[in-house]
C-alpha positions as CSV (number, residue, x, y, z in Angstrom):
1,X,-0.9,3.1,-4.8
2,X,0.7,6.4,-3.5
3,X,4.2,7.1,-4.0
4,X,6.9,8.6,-2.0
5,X,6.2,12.7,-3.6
6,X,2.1,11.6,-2.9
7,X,3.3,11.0,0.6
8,X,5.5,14.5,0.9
9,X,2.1,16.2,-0.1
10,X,0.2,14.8,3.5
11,X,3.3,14.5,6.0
12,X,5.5,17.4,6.6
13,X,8.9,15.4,7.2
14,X,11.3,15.4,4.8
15,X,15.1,13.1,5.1
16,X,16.2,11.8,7.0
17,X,12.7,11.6,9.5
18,X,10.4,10.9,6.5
19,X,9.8,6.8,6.6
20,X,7.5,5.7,4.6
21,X,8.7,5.0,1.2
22,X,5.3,3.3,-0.7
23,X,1.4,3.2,0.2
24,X,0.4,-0.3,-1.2
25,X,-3.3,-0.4,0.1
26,X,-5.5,1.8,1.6
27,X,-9.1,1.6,2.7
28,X,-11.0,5.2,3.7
29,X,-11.5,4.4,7.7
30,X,-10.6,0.6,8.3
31,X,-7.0,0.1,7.1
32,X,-3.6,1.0,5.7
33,X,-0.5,-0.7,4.3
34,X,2.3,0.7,3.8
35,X,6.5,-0.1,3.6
36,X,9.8,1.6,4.1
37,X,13.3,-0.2,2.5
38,X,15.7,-0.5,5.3
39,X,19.1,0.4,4.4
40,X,22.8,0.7,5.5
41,X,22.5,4.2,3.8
42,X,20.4,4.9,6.8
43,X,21.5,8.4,8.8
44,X,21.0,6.6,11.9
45,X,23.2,3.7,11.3
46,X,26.2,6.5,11.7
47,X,26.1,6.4,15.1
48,X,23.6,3.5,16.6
49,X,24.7,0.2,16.5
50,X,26.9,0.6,14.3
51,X,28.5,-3.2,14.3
52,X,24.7,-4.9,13.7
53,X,22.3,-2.7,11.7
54,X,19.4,-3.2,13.9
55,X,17.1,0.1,12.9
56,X,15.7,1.7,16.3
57,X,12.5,0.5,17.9
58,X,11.7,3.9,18.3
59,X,11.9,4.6,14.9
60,X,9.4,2.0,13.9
61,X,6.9,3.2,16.2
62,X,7.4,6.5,14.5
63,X,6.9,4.9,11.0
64,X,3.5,3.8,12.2
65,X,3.0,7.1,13.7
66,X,3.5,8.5,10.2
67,X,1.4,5.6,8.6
68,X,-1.0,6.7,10.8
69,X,-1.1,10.4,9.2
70,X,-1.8,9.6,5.9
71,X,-4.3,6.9,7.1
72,X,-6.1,10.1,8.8
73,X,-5.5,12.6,5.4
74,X,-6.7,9.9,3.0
75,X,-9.6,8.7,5.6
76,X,-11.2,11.8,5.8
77,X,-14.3,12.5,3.1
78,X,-12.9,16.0,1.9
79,X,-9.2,15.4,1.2
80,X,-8.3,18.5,-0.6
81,X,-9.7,20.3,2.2
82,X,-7.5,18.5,4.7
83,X,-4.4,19.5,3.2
84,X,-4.1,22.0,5.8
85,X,-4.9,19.7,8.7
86,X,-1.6,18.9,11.2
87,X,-1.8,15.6,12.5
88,X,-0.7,15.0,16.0
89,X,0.5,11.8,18.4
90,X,-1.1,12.0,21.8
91,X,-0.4,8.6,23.3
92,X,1.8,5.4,23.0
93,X,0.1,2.4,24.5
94,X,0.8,-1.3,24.7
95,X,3.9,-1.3,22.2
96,X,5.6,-4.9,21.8
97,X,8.7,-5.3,20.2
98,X,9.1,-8.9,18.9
99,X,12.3,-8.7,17.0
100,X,15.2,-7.1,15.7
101,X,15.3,-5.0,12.0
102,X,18.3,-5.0,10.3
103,X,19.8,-3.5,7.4
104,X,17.8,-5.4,3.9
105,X,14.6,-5.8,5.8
106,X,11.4,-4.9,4.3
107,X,9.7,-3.1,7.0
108,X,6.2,-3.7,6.5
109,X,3.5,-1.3,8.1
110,X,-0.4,-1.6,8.7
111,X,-2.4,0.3,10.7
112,X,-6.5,-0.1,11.3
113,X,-8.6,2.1,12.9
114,X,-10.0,1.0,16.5
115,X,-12.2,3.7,17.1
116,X,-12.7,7.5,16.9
117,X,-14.3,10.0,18.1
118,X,-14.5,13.5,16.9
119,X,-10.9,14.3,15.8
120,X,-9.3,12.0,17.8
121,X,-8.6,8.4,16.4
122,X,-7.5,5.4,18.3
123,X,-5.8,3.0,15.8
124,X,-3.5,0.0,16.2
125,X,-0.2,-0.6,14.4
126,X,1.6,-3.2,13.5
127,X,4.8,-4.0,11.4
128,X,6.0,-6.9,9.5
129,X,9.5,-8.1,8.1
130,X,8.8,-11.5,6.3
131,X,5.5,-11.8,7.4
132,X,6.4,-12.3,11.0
133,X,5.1,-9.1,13.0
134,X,8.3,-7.7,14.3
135,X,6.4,-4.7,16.6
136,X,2.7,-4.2,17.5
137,X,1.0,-0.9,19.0
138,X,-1.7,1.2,19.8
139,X,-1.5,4.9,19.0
140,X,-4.0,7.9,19.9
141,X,-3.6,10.5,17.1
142,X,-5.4,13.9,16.4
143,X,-5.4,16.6,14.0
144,X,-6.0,20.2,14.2
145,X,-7.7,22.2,11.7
């Protein structure tokens, strides 16, 4: 549905912090699914963990952070007026992390709006490899205009 330059155009990071590679499904203020390939090319497997593969927890979290952006851009009725809009992360909450990724993994994201009010949006996150959810979470995220 979107592709990786669609998804340069609403988040500013660029390589190696940019990951999201594909928007597969979106639906304007209940969901969005997205992926990103996971790879031993991967910057970060230079210098963390570098006998297993396992991609950081931290970075998944961001991944749904980001999946969280474009969620926001594409949610909002006026997108070619949002273009300007930066979107924020104001709070981490009940993050699980379920099981390792590792280098070949297709990280699967979806996140689905919980509630929001005004410019502040409380959505949930989760991400998949195989079907099986691999880390859940719950993210407060904002945008300025």
């Amino acid at each position: 549905m979107l592709d990786i330059s669609d998804i340069r155009k609403v988040l500013p990071h660029r390589y190696p912090f940019l990951l999201v590679d594909r928007v597969t499904e979106i639906q304007k203020n209940i969901f969005l699914k997205c992926y990103k390939n996971i790879t031993i090319n991967e910057e970060i497997f230079q210098g963390y963990f570098q006998k297993k593969s396992i991609y950081p927890d931290v970075l998944i979290v961001e991944g749904l952070a980001q999946a969280s952006g474009i969620f926001i851009f594409y949610s909002l009725e006026n997108e070619i007026n949002n273009i300007d809009k930066e979107i924020y992360l104001l709070k981490i909450d009940k993050a699980k992390f379920r099981k390792h990724v590792v280098t070949g993994d297709k990280l699967k994201y979806k996140v689905m709006l919980i509630e929001k009010y005004m410019n502040v949006w409380k959505i949930r996150g989760e991400a998949f490899v195989d079907n099986y959810v691999v880390t859940e979470v719950e993210l407060i995220v904002s945008f300025k205009q």
